[in-house]
C-alpha positions, -999 to 999 in steps of 0.1 A, spaced: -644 -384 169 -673 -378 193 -695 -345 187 -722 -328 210 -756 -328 198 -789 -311 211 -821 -318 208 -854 -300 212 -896 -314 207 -917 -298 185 -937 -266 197 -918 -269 232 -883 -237 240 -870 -262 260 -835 -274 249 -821 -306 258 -783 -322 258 -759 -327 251 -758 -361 237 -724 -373 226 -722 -395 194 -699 -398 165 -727 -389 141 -761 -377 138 -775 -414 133 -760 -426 165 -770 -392 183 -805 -402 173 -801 -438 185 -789 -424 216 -820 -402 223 -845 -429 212 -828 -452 237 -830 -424 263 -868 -419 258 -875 -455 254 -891 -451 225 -883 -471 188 -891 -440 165 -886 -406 175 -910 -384 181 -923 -362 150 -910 -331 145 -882 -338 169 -852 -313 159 -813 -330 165 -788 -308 161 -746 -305 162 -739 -282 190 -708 -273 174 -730 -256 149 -758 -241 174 -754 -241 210 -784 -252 239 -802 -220 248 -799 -210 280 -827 -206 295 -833 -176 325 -864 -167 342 -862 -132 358 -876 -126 390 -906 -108 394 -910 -76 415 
């Protein structure tokens, strides 16, 4: 069964996703492969969207 995960770097409110994996491990793979990177960054947080969806993010217009 395939989930939804997010992910998001360290110190940055942007949100990224979703990445659809059958587990955590494989979600990670997915996003190393997608950075093109062989470890992750540290402090990257991966998450099941199921659990906590992506923020959306909205910039209001200034006057």
């Amino acid at each position: 069964m395939s989930k939804s995960f997010g992910y998001k770097f360290q110190d940055y409110f942007m949100e990224y996703g979703p990445v659809e994996a059958g587990s955590l491990e494989a979600a990670k793979a997915q996003i190393r492969k997608r950075l093109g990177v062989n470890r992750l960054p540290l402090g990257l947080q991966v998450w099941d969207l199921a659990e906590h969806p992506l923020t959306r993010w909205r910039v209001d217009a200034a006057s």
